[in-house]
N, C-alpha and C positions, 0 to 999 in steps of 0.2 A: 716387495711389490715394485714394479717397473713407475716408471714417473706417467709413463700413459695411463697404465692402471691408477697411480695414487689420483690424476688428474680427474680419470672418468668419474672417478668413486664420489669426488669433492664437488663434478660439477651434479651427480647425481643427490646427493644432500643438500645442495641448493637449492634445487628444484624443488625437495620434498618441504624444506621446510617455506620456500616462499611460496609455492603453491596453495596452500590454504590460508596464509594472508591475504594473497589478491582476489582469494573466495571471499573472505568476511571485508574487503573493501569496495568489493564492487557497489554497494549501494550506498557509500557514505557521502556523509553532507559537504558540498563544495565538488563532488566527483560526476562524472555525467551519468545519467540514471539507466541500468544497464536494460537494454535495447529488450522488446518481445512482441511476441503477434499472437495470440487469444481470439475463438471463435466467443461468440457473447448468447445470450440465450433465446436470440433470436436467427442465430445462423450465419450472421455476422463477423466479419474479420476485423480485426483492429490491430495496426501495430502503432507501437508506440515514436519509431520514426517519421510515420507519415502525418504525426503530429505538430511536429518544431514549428515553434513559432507561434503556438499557444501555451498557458497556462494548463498544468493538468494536475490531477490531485489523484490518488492514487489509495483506493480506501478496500484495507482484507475484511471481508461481511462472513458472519456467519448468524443466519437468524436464526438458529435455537440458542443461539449464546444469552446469557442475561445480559450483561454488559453492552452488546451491541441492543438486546430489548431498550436498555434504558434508554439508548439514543435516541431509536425510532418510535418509542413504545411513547416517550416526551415529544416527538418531533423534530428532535434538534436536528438528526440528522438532516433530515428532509428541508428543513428550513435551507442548512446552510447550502443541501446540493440546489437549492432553486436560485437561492440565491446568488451562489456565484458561477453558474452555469447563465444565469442572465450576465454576467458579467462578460461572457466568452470565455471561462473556462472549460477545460473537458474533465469531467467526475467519472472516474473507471471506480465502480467496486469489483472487486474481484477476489471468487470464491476460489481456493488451495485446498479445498477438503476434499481427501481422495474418496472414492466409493466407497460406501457400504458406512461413512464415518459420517458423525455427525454434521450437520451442515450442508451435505451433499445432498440436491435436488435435479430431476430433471428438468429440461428447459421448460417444460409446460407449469409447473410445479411451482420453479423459481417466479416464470410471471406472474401467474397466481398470487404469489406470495406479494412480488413489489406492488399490484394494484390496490392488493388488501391491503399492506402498510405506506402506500402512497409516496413510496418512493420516486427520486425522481433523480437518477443517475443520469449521463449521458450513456452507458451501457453497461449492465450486468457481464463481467466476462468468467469464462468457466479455466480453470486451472486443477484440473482434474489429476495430473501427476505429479502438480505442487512444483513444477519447474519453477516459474518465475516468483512462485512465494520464496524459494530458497534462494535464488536469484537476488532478490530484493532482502535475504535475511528476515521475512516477515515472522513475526513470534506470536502477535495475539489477534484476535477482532474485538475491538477493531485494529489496525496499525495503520498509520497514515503518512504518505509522502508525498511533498508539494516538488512540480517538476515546474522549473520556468521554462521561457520560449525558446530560452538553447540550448536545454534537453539537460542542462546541469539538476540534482536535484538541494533544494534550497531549505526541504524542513524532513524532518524523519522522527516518528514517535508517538504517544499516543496524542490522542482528540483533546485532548484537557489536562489539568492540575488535580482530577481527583478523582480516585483511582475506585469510583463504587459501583454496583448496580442499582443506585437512588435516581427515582427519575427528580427526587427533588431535589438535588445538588448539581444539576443542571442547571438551573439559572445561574449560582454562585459560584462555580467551575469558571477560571482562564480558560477560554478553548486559546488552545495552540494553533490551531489551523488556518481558522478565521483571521487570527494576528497577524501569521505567515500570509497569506491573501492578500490583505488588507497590504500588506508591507512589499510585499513582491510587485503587486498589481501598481503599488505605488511608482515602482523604479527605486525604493529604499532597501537598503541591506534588512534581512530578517533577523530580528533582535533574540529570539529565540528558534536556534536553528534544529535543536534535538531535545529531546527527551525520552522517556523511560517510556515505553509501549505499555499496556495494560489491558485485560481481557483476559478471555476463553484461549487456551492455547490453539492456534491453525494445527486441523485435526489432517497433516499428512497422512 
C-alpha cells in the first residue's frame, strides 16, 4: 500500500469512527443545543434560533403514553408549563412519532386533545420523521431539556426522581426540571444537570 493509500484509508477510519460520537454529543449538557425549525399544530414555524435570549425547555409528549398520562392526567404538567411560561420561558412539546405509530395525531386531533387536557405549552410542534428527536437523542415521553438564553443546553433527562405511571408519586417526586428553572432563571449553575430519561419509548 502506497503512503497516499495507507493515508486515505486512516483518514477514512477517522471519520468513521468520530462520526458517531459527534452524533451522540450533539445534545449533551454544557454543549449548545442542536439548532431546528418544526411546523406546530397550528401551522406555525418555530426555530429554535430565533429564540436566543430566552429560557426554553424542551418537552418529547406522547399522550397515549401512560407515563406522560400521569403528568398531565395529575396536572403537574400543566402546572409547571403555566408556570414558567409566565416566567418568560418558551415550553416546545414536541411530538417524534412517525405515522401510522402511536402518538401520532393530526393537527386538528392534537388541539383537541391539549384543550381536553388543558395543556398549556408555548407550542405543540410536529416531528413527524423524528429528525430533531434523533438530533436531540430523545429516548422516552416524556424526555426533557432546559436550553438557556445562549442556546447552551443546561439540563437533559427525565421530569423527576421516579420513574412510575402513579399519578400519586407526583407530589413526592424531585422534579428535575422545575430545579433546573428555578436554578437557571436564577443566574446559578444547575446542580442537577442530567439524568436517566424514563417513559414510553419515542415511537420513530
Amino acid at each position: 500500500m502506497t503512503i497516499r493509500a495507507r493515508n486515505l484509508a486512516a483518514l477514512a477510519m477517522a471519520a468513521a469512527l468520530t462520526a458517531p460520537t459527534a452524533a451522540r454529543a450533539a445534545a449533551m449538557v454544557g454543549q449548545p443545543a442542536p439548532d431546528f425549525t418544526l411546523v406546530d399544530s397550528n401551522g406555525a414555524t418555530h426555530s429554535l434560533a430565533d429564540l436566543k435570549g430566552k429560557m426554553v425547555v424542551l418537552e418529547w409528549v406522547n399522550f397515549e403514553c401512560p407515563f406522560v398520562g400521569k403528568h398531565y392526567g395529575s396536572g403537574n404538567m400543566q402546572k409547571l408549563q403555566k408556570t414558567y411560561t409566565g416566567k418568560g420561558v418558551v415550553w416546545l412539546s414536541i411530538n417524534s412519532s412517525a405515522a401510522g405509530k402511536q402518538g401520532h395525531f393530526a393537527p386538528d386531533k392534537i388541539n383537541a386533545l391539549m384543550k381536553e387536557k388543558g395543556a398549556a405549552p408555548t407550542a405543540y410542534l410536529i416531528d413527524t420523521d423524528g429528525a430533531v428527536g434523533r438530533a436531540y437523542g430523545a429516548k422516552t415521553t416524556p424526555h426533557m431539556f432546559v436550553v438557556d438564553p445562549g442556546g447552551t443546553i443546561v439540563y437533559a433527562g427525565g421530569i423527576d426522581d421516579t420513574p412510575s405511571t402513579d399519578q400519586a408519586d407526583v407530589p413526592k417526586a424531585r422534579n428535575f426540571v422545575s430545579a433546573a428553572l428555578d436554578e437557571a432563571l436564577a443566574g446559578k449553575p444547575v446542580t442537577t444537570a442530567s439524568s436517566t430519561p424514563y417513559g414510553c419509548s419515542v415511537k420513530y
